[in-house]
N, C-alpha and C positions, 0 to 999 in steps of 0.2 A: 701433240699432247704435252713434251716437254716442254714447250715455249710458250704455251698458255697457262702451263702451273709454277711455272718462275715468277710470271706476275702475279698470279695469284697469292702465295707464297711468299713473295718482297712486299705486297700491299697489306696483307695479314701483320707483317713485323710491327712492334711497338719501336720508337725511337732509341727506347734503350737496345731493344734486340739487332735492331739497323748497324748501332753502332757497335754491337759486341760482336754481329757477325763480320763486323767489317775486319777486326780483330783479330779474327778468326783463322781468313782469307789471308789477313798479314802474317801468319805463323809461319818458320821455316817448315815446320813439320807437316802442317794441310796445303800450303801455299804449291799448287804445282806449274803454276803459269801467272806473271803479273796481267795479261790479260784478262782474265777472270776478273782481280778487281777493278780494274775497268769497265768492263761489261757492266759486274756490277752496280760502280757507281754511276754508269748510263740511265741503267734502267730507274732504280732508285730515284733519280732525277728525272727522270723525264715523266710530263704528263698522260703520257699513251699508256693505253692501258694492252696493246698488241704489239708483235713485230711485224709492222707494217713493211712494204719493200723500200722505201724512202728510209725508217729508221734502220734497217739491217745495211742498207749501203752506209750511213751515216757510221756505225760501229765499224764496219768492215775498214772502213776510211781512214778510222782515228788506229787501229788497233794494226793495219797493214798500209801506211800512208803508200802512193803510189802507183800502187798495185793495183790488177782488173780484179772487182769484186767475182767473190766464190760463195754459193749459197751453201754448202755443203761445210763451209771452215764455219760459218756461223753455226749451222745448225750442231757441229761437232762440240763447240765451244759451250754454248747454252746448254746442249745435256751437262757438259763438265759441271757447268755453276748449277745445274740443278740437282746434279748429284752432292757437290757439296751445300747446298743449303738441307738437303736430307740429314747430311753426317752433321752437318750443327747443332740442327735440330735435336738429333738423337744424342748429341753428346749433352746438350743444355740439360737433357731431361735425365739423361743418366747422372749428372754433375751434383742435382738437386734431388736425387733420390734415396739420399736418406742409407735405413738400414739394408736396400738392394743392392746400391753401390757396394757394404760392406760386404755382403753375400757373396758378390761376384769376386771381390778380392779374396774372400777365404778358399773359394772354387781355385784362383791361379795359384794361391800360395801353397797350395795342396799337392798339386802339380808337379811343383815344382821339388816337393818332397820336404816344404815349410811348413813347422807347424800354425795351424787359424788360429788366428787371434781369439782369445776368450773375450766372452760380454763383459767376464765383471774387472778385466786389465785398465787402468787406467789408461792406456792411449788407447782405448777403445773408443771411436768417436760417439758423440748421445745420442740415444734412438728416439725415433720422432716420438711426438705425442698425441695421445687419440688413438685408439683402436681403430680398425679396420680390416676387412678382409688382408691386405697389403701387408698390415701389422702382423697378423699371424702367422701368415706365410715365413717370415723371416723371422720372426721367433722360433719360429719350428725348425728350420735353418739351422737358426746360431745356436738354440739349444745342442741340439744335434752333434753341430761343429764341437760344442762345449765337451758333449762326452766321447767326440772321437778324439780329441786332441787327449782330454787327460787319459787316455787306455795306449794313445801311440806315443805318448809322453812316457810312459813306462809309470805312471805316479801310480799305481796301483798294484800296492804291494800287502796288502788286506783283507780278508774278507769283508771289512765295515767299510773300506776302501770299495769297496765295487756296491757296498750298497746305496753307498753315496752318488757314486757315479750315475746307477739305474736312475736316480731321480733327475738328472739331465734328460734320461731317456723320457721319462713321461713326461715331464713339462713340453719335449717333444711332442708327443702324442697327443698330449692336451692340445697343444698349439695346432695342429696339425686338424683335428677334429674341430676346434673355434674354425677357423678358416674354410670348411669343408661346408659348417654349417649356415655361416653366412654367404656363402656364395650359392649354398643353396635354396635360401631363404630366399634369395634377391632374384634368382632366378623365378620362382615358382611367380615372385608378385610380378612379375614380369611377362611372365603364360599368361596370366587373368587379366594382366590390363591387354594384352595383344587380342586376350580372350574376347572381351567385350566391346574393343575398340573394330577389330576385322571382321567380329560374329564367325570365329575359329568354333567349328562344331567337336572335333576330334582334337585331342591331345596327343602325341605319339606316346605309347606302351611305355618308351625306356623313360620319357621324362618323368613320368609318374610314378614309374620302379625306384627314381630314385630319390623324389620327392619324400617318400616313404622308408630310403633307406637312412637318412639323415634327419629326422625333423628335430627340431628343435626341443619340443619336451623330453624325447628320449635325453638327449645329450646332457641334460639341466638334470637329471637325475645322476647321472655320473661325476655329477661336478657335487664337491661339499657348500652346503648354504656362505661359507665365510669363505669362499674362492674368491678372489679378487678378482675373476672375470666371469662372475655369476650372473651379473647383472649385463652380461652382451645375449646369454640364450634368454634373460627374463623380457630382453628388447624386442629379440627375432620372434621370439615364440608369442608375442604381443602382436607383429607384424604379421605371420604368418594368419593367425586368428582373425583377425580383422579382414583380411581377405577369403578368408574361409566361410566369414560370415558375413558376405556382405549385407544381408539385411538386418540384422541386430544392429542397431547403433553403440551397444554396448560395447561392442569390441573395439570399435573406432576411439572410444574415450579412453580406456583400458591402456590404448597402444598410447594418444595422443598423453597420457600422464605417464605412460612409461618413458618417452621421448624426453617430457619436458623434464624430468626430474634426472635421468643419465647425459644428455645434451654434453653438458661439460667434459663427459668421458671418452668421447667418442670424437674419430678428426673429424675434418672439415667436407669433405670426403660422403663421410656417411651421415653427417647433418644435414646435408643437403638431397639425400637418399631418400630420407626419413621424412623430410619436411614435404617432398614432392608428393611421397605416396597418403601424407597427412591430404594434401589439397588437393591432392587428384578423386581420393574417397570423398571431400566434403564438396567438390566442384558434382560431382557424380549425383549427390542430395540435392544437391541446389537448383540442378537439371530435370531433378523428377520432379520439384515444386514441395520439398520440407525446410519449410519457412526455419528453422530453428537454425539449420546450415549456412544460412544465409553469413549470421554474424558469426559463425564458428569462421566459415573461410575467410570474411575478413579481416580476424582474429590473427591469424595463420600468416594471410598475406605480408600484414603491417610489422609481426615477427620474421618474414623472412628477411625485407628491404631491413630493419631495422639491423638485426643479426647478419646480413651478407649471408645468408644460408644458402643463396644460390649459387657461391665460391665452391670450387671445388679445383683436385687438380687438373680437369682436363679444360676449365676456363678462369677467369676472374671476371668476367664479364655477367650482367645481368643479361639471359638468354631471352629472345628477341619472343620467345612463348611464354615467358612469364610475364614480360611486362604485358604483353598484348592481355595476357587472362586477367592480372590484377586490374588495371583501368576500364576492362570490360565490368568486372564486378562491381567495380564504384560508378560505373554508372550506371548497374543494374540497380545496384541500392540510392541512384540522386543523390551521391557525395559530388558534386559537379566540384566545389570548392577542393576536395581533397583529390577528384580526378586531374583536377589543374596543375595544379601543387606535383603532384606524384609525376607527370608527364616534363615540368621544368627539371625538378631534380634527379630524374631518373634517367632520361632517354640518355643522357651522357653515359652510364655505364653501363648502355647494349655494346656491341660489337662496334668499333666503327663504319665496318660497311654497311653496318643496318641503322643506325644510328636516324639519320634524316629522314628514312623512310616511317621507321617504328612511331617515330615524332609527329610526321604528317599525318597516320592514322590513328595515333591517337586521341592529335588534334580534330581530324574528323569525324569521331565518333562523340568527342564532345562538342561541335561546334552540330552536329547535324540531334544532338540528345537533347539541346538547348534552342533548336530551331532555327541556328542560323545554317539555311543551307544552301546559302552563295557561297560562304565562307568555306563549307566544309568538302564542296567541291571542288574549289581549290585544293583543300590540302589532298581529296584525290586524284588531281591533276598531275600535282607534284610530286608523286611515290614514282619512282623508276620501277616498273612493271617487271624489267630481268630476272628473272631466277629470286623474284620475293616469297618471302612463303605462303602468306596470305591473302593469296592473288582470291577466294574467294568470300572473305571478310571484302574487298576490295567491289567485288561484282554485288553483292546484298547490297552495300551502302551505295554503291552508284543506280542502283534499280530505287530503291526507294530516294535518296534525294531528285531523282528524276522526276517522280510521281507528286514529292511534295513539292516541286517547282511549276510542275503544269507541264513538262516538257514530253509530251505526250509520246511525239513520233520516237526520238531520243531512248523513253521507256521501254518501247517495244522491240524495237530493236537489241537493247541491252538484254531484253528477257530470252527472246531469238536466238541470241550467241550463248546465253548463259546455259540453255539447256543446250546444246549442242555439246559445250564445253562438259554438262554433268555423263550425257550421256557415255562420252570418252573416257572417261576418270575411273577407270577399273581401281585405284585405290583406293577411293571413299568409301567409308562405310556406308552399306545397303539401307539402314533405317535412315541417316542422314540426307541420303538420297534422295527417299521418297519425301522426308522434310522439306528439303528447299526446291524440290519439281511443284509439290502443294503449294509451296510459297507465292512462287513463280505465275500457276497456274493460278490462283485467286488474285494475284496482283492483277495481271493481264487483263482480267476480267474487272476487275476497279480501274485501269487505265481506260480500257474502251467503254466503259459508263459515264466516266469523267468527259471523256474526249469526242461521246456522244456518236460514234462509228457503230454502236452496235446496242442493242435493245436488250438489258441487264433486269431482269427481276432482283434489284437489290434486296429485296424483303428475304429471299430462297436465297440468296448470295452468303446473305447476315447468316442465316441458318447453317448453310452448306462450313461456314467457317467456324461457326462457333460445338457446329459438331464433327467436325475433324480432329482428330487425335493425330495424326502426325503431320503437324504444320510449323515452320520454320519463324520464326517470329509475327506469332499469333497475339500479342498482346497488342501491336504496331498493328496488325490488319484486324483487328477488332477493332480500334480505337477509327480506322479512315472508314469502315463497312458502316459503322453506328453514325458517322457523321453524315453520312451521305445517304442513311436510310432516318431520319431524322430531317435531311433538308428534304426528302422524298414526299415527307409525313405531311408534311408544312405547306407545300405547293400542293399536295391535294386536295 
């Protein structure tokens, strides 16, 4: 396990991260064997993406020249360097973390029987900017710190003196309660999308006890209108509403103006929180068929690319589901020109290990939307099938460009493994399900009409689809059903 998650791990690194871990590894402090970087700059170099027995003799060669290879000093070695790429990692993230970093120094200096640094001391380093769960947390922290330091500092020699002090303690409290409430908030949208995506019928007891012990208007009532963090419960309590109501579109606009008018206030973090839950609600309308959603999501979308809303800290990368949904949408709406466009400038900032793949498909989604579907089998030929996520975006588009090529035997086949493949898939959602087996099933039934193996009443065909309610891209098999009952019409 450890010598498949080193490569993993060194492949993930950015050029800058390659060379700061290399840094790293040079420290008297981390450094505990110059073999490690060795190893290191092995692997790093080399194009294997495993430790094959040819490359492990090859390391063992360079690192114990002479000697009869041992599989056991390797494998020893390789946990060592994947133990330190962990402690890198973890020290990168602690390095750049802001007001947590400070948190954890006022915890040792405490310790150690040193008074914590106050917020408002000028070598107090600046605390980030933009609210956040994260944010308050460490406000509530430092506050904290603030009023234990002046009570064990002795400075409180007054009774106006301690009344001073107490308001450390609330702004504590305060802090304490923001942070409590947005993680509650995040949570609950969180139930409803799991809600609706897995068809979760039961909620457990306690998470609703506590849904209920937190909610956001409570808390907005403790806070005075001119709180300078009034406007974080007028956000959550916006979000929470909206999901409360999913059918009122009211509440959707409510949140989506609460959003756009505090955006500047809030990190990066929970921009991209906010934006998601915007276009997950307006992807949701756009799926029941309310034409009005259509431009709100790609409304949505062209501010997320535009703004990087998809940044956060746990990536910088555009997430290989976003791009996938926004180029899906523009060619729902025949922006072919602006689904072009979007796919040259964009596939660059997925992941790099998704990167080529993201590109091929959504090259093939516009080259097969546009009718060219040599070309767009191609670009399904080229997706490395591994561990993609989309593997079944991947099997829809290779069933239908089959069908629009003629490739008869090829279709049936493909449909064969594809329901196989559905049947196994205990993670799909169940309506989805029965979506693309419908799909499947009316396809099959237009291949062997086409391919003439079997005696199709296309006239009950047209019917049987155009009154199915749960069918998988139904606009695509109305559009071949009417073609073919149409050339039926004409030879009779």
């Amino acid at each position: 396990m450890s010598e498949s998650n080193v490569f993993t791990v060194i492949r993930s690194f950015s050029d800058e991260e390659t060379w700061l871990f290399r840094k790293f590894l040079k420290s008297p402090y981390f450094l505990k064997s110059n073999k490690l970087l060795i190893l290191f700059n092995m692997i790093s170099r080399t194009t294997s993406k495993e430790f094959t027995q040819e490359f492990k003799e090859e390391i063992y060669l360079k690192l114990n020249p002479g000697k009869e290879f041992n599989d056991s000093t390797i494998r020893v070695l390789v946990s060592e360097l994947n133990r330190q790429l962990n402690e890198f990692m973890t020290f990168e993230n602690f390095r750049n973390s802001g007001l947590d970093k400070q948190r954890y120094l006022n915890v040792e200096r405490l310790k150690k029987n040193l008074p914590a640094f106050n917020i408002n001391e000028g070598s107090y380093p600046t605390i980030d900017t933009g609210t956040d769960y994260k944010y308050f947390l460490n406000k509530h922290f430092l506050e904290s710190y603030n009023f234990n330091f002046s009570i064990s500092g002795r400075k409180v020699t007054k009774f106006k003196n301690i009344e001073t002090e107490l308001l450390y303690l609330g702004d504590s409290l305060k802090f304490l309660h923001l942070f409590y409430v947005s993680q509650i908030s995040q949570f609950y949208t969180t139930v409803r999308i799991l809600q609706n995506t897995y068809d979760i019928q039961k909620i457990p007891d306690i998470i609703l006890k506590m849904f209920k012990v937190l909610d956001p208007g409570s808390i907005k009532q403790v806070l005075a209108d001119d709180d300078e963090y009034y406007f974080v419960v007028e956000l959550y309590e916006s979000m929470v509403n909206m999901y409360r109501n999913m059918d009122d579109t009211k509440y959707f606009y409510d949140y989506k103006e609460c959003f756009y008018k505090y955006a500047f206030r809030v990190s990066g973090d929970e921009c991209s929180m906010h934006i998601v839950n915007l276009i997950s609600y307006s992807t949701g309308k756009v799926s029941s068929g309310i034409e009005e959603f259509n431009n709100e999501l790609f409304e949505l979308i062209e501010l997320t690319v535009k703004n990087k809303y998809y940044q956060n800290s746990n990536t910088e990368h555009l997430p290989h589901e976003f791009f996938r949904n926004f180029l899906l949408h523009g060619v729902r709406l025949r922006k072919f020109d602006w689904v072009n466009d979007f796919i040259h400038e964009n596939y660059m900032k997925v992941h790099p290990a998704d990167r080529e793949n993201m590109k091929q498909l959504g090259f093939a989604y516009l080259n097969f939307n546009t009718a060219k579907y040599d070309e767009a089998l191609k670009n399904i030929n080229r997706i490395t099938p591994d561990f993609f996520a989309f593997k079944l975006d991947i099997k829809n588009l290779t069933v239908q460009i089959f069908y629009e090529l003629g490739y008869y035997e090829e279709a049936l086949t493909q449909i064969k493994s594809y329901k196989e493949y559905l049947r196994k898939d205990k993670l799909l959602n169940m309506e989805k399900r029965k979506r693309y087996f419908s799909f499947l099933k009316f396809t099959e039934n237009l291949v062997l009409h086409r391919a003439g193996t079997k005696n199709i009443d296309i006239g009950y065909l047209k019917y049987r689809i155009l009154a199915h309610k749960a069918t998988a891209f139904k606009p695509w098999l109305i559009e071949k059903v009417m073609l073919l009952d149409t050339k039926a019409r004409r030879s009779a």
